[in-house]
C-alpha positions as CSV (number, residue, x, y, z in Angstrom):
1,X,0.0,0.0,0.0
2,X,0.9,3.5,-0.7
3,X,1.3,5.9,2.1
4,X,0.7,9.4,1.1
5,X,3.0,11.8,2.4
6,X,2.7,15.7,3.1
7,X,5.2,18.3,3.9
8,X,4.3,21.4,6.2
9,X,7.1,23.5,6.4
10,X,8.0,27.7,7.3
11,X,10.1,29.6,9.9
12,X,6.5,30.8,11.4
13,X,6.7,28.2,13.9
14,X,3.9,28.6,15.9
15,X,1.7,28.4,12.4
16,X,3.3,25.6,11.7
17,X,2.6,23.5,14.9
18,X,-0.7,24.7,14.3
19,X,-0.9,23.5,11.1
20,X,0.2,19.9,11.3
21,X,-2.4,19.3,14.8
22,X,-5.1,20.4,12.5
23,X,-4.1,17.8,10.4
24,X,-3.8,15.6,12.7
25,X,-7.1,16.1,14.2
26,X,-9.0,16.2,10.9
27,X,-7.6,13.7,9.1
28,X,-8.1,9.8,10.9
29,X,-4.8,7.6,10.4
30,X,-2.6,10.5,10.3
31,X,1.0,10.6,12.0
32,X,3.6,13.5,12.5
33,X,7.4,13.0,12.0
34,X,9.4,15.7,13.1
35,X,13.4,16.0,13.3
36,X,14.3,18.5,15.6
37,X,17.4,20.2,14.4
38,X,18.3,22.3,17.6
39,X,20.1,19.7,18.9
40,X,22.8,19.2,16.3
41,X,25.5,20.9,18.2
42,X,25.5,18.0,20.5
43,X,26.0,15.6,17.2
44,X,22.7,14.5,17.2
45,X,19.0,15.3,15.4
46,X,16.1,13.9,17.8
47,X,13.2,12.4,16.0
48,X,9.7,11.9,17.1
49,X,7.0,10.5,15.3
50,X,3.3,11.5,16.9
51,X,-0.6,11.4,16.2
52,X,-3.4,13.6,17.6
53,X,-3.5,12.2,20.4
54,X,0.3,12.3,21.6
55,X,3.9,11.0,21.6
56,X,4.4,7.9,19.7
57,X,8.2,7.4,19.6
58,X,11.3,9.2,19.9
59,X,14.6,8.8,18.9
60,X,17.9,9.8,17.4
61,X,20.2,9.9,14.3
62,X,23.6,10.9,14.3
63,X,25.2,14.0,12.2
64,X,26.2,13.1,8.8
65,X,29.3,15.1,7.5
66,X,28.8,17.6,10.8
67,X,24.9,18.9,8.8
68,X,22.4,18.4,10.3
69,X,19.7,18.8,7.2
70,X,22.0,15.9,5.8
71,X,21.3,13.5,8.7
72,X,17.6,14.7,7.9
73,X,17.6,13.2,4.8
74,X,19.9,10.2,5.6
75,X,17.0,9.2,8.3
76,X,13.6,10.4,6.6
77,X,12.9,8.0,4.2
78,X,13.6,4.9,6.0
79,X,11.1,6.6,8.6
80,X,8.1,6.8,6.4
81,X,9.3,3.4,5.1
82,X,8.6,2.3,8.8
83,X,5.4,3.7,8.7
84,X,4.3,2.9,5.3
85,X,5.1,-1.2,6.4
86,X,3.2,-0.4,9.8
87,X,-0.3,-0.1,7.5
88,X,-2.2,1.5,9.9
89,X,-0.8,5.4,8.8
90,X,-3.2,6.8,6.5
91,X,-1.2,10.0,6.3
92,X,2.2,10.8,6.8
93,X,2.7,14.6,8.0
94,X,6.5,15.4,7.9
95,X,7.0,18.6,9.9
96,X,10.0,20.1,9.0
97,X,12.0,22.3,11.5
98,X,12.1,25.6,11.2
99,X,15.0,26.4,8.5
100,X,14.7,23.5,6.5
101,X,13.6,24.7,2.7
102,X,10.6,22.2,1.6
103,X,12.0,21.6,-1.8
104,X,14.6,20.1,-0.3
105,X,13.0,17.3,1.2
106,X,9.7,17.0,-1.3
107,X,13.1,15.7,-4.0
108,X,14.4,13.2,-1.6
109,X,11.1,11.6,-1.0
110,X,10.0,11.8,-4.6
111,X,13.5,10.6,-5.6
112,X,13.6,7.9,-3.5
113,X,10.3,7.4,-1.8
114,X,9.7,4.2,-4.6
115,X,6.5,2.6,-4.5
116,X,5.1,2.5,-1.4
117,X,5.7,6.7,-0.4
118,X,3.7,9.4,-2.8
119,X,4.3,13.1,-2.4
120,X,0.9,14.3,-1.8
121,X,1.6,17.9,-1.5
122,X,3.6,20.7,-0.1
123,X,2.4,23.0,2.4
124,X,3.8,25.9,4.1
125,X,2.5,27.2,7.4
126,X,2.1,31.3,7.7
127,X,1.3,33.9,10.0
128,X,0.2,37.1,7.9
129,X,1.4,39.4,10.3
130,X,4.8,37.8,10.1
131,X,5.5,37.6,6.4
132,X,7.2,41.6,5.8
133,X,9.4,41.4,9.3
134,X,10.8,37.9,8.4
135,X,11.3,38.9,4.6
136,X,13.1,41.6,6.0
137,X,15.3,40.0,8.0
138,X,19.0,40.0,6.5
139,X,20.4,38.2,9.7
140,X,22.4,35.2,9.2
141,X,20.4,31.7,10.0
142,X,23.3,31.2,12.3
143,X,23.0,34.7,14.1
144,X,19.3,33.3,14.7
145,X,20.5,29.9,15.8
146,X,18.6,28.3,12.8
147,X,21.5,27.1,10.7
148,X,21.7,23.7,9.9
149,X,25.5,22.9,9.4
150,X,28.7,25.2,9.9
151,X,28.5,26.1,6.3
152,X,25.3,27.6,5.8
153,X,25.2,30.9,4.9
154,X,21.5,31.7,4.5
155,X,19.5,34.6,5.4
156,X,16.2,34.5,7.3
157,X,15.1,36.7,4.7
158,X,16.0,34.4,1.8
159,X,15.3,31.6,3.3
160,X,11.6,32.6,4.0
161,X,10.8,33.7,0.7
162,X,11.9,30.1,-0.9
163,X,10.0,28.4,1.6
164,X,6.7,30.4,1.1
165,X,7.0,30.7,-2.9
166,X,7.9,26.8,-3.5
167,X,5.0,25.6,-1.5
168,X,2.0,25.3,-3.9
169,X,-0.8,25.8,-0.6
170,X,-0.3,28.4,2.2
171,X,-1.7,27.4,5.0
172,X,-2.9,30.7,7.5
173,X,-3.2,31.0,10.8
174,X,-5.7,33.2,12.5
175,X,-3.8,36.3,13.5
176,X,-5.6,39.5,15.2
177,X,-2.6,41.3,14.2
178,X,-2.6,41.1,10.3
179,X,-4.0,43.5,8.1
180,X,-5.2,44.3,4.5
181,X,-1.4,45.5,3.7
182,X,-0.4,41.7,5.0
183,X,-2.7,39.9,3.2
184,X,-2.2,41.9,0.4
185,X,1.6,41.5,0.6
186,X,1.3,37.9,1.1
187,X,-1.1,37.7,-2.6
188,X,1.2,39.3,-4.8
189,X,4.8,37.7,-3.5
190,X,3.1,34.5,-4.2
191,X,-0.5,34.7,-6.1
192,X,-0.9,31.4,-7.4
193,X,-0.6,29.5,-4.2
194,X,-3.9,28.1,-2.5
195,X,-4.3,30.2,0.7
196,X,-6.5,28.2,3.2
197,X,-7.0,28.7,6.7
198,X,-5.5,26.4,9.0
199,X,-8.8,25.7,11.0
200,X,-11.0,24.9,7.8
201,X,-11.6,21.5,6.6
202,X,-10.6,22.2,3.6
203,X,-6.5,21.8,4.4
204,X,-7.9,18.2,5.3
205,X,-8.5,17.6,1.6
206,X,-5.6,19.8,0.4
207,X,-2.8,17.3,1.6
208,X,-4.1,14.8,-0.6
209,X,-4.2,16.5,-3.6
210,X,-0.5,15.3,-5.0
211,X,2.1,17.2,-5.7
212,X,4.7,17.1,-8.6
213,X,8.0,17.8,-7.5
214,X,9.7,18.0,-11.6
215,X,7.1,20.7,-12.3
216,X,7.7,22.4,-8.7
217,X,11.9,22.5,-9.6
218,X,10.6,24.1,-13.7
219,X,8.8,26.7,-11.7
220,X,11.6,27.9,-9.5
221,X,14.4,27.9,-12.2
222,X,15.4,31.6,-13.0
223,X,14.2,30.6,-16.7
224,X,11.2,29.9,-16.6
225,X,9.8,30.8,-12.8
226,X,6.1,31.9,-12.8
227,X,7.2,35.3,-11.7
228,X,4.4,37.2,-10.1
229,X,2.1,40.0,-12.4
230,X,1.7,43.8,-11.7
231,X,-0.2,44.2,-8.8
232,X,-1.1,47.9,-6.3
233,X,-3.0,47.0,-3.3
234,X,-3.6,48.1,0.3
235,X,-0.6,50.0,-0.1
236,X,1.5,46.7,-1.9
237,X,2.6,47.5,-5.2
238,X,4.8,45.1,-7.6
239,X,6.4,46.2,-10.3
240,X,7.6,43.8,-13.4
241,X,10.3,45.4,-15.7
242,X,11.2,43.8,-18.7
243,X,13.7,45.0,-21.6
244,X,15.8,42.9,-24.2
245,X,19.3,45.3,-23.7
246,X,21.5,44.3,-21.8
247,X,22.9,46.1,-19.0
248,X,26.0,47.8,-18.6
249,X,27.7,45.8,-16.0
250,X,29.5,48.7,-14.0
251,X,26.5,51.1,-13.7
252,X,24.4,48.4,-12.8
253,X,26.6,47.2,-10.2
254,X,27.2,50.9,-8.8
255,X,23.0,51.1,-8.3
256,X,22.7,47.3,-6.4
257,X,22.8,48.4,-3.0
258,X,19.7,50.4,-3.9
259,X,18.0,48.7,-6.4
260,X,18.3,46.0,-3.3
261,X,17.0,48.3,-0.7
262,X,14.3,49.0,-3.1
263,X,11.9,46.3,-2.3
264,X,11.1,43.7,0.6
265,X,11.4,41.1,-2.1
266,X,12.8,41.1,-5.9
267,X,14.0,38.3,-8.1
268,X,13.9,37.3,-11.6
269,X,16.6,36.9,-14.6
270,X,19.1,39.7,-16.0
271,X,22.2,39.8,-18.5
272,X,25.5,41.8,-18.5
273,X,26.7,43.0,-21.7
274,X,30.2,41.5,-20.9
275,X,28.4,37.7,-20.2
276,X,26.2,37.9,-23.3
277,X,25.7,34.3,-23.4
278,X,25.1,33.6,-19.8
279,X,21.7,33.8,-18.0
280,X,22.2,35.0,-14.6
281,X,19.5,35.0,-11.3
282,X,18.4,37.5,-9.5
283,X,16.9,36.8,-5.8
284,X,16.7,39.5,-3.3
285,X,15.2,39.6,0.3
286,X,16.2,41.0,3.4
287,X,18.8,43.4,1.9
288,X,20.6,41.0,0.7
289,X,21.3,40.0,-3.2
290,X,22.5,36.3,-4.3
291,X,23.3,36.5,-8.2
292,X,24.1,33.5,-9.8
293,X,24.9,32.0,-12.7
294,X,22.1,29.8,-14.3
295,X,23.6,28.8,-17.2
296,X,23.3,29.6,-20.8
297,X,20.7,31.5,-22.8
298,X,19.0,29.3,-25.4
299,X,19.9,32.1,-27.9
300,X,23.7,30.8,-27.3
301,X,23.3,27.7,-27.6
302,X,23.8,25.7,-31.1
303,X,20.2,23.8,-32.9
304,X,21.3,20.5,-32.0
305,X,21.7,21.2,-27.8
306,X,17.8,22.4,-27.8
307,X,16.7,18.9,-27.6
308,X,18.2,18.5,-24.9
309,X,16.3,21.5,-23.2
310,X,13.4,20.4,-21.3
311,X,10.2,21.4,-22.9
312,X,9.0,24.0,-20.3
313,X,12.1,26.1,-20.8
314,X,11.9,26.4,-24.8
315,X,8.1,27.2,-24.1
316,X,9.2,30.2,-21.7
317,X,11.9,31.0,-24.3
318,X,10.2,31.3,-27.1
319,X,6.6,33.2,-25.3
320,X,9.0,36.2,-25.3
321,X,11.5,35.9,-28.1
322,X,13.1,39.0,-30.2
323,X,14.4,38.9,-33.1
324,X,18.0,40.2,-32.5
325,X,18.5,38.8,-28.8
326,X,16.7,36.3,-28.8
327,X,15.5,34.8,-24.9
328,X,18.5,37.0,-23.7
329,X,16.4,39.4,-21.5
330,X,16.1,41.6,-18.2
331,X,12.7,40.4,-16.2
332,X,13.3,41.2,-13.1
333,X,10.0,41.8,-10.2
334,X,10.0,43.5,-7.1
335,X,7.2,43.7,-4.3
336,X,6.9,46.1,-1.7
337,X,4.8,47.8,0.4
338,X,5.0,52.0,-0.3
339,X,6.8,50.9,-3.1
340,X,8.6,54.1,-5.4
341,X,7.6,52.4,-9.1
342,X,8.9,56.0,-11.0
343,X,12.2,55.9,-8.7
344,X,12.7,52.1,-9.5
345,X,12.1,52.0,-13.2
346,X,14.7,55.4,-13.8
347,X,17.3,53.8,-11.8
348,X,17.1,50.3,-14.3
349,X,16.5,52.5,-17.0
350,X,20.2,54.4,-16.3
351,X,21.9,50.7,-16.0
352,X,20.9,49.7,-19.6
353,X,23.5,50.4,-22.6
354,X,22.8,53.6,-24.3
355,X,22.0,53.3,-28.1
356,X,25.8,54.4,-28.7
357,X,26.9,51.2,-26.3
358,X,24.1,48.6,-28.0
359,X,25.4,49.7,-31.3
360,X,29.3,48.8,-30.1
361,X,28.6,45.5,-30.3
362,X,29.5,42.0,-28.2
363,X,33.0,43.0,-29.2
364,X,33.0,46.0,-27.7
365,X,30.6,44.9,-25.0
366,X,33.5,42.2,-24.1
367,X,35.9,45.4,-23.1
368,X,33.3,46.6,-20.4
369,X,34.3,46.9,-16.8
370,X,33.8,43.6,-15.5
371,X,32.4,44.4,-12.2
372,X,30.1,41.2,-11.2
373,X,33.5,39.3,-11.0
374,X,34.0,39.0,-7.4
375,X,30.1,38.2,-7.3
376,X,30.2,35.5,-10.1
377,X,33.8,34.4,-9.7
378,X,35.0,34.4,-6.4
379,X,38.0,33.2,-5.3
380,X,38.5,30.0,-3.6
């Protein structure tokens, strides 16, 4: 028999307790596994496994490689195994600790769940009042005591806005504190999510509702990621600028620190005119800006490699093709409340090439100050 399995994840801690009794409560059969992270500095994560009406088991799995979210994955799949053998689990509700990131763990157990574990959907627990002063939290996950191995370098800001934009269902908590600029905030960061509230019987439902965990990855690749749409509401605005020239990599390096500051949250795609043929990722929160390499543009790439693009990404590619650049494109989106939309579009404007640089060409465009170097090169 197949055990379904849902994931209820988010740093709102509280909501997500909350979450995963409701679940417990509403749904008959149903069992929580929860590793508890906080304890890795003593070498160990502590696992229990309970149902709605208590503690079932404990127990405990050593660090692997001195991370804890590795000894997470080492130990959660031969768990649900357990319970999947048992037969009497008719839900599986994996409650992850607080800084674990949900995509994560939703491609272990689809990658190696086999046939008798199904992913059957991803949930992340929120607090409306608590969305803005987490996604603006720059503070190290360390600094917060949330870090889940020596090397993690995460923000609670960052960290946040993956959890709650690679969940397909948000699940909200009741809070007397939350207003229409919360809510509001909460719909455009991530509008095609299911918002239900944690007390309905409709999350019940929700967890079985499957989940597919290739499409979920498509969706978060710089690429092709359903980006959100222009929104202004309650005070939350979000801006999408798109343009095909490139930018000049200087200016727009010179203007980061307040394109950054800008907006609670931003993300999206970009090229430099000195990296023509590279498509590089955008992701903002907190103050804090991760840019990345993602790979080539489909533009630079020769006929025969497109096969081996996955369908999705030609789809994206070709919805906004142009004739001289091809998919090579800035689409970049940032959310905010009291966001400055005139202010924001004049300073990208000023970090595009001028007619006089377009018309240089790549050559010349190769000759450019290359300023995202220490960003997109660093030094080992």
């Amino acid at each position: 028999m197949t055990l379904p399995v849902v994931i209820v994840g988010g740093l709102h801690s509280e909501a997500r307790r909350a979450t995963v009794g409701a679940l417990l409560l509403t749904v008959p059969g149903s069992v929580a596994l929860h590793h508890d992270l906080s304890t890795a500095a003593e070498g160990t994560v502590r696992r229990t496994v309970r149902d709605a009406s208590g503690l079932l088991d404990t127990g405990e799995t050593p660090l692997v490689n001195d991370c804890a979210c590795c000894a997470l994955r080492e130990d959660l799949v031969p768990e649900l195994r357990r319970l999947a053998a048992d037969g009497s689990t008719r839900l599986a509700v994996v409650e992850l600790w607080d800084s674990v990131e949900p995509r994560a763990m939703a491609e272990v157990i689809d990658a190696h769940g086999g046939e008798d574990l199904e992913l059957s959907n991803v949930i992340t627990a929120v607090d409306p009042a608590l969305v803005l002063p987490y996604l603006a939290n720059g503070d190290d996950l360390a600094e917060a005591g949330l870090a889940t191995a020596a090397t993690d370098q995460r923000t609670v800001g960052d960290t946040w806005a993956r959890q709650l934009e690679y969940a397909p269902v948000l699940a909200l908590v009741d809070s007397a504190d939350a207003d229409d600029e919360d809510r509001a905030l909460l719909a455009q960061l991530h509008p095609t999510a299911r918002r239900v509230e944690t007390g309905s019987g409709e999350l019940a439902r929700i967890a079985f509702a499957g989940f597919d965990a290739e499409a979920a990855a498509a969706a978060q690749h710089p690429a092709c990621a359903l980006l959100p749409q222009e929104a202004d509401e309650a005070g939350v605005a979000t801006l999408v600028w798109h343009r095909h020239r490139p930018f000049h990599p200087e200016r727009l390096y010179h203007a980061l620190e307040d394109l950054v500051c800008a907006a609670a949250r931003s993300r999206g795609r970009f090229w430099l005119a000195d990296r023509p043929d590279t498509l590089l990722a955008w992701d903002a929160a907190g103050g804090a800006l991760c840019v990345e390499n993602s790979g080539p543009w489909l533009a630079s790439l020769p006929d025969a490699a497109w096969e081996m693009v996955p369908p999705v990404r030609r789809a994206a590619a070709a919805l906004g093709w142009h004739p001289e650049h091809g998919d090579c494109c800035q689409h970049l989106v940032f959310t905010s409340p009291g966001l400055d939309r005139d202010g924001l579009v004049r300073l990208l404007e000023s970090c595009l090439l001028t007619d006089a640089e377009l018309a240089g060409g790549r050559e010349a465009w190769q000759r450019l100050p290359a300023a995202f170097d220490d960003l997109l090169d660093p030094v080992s």
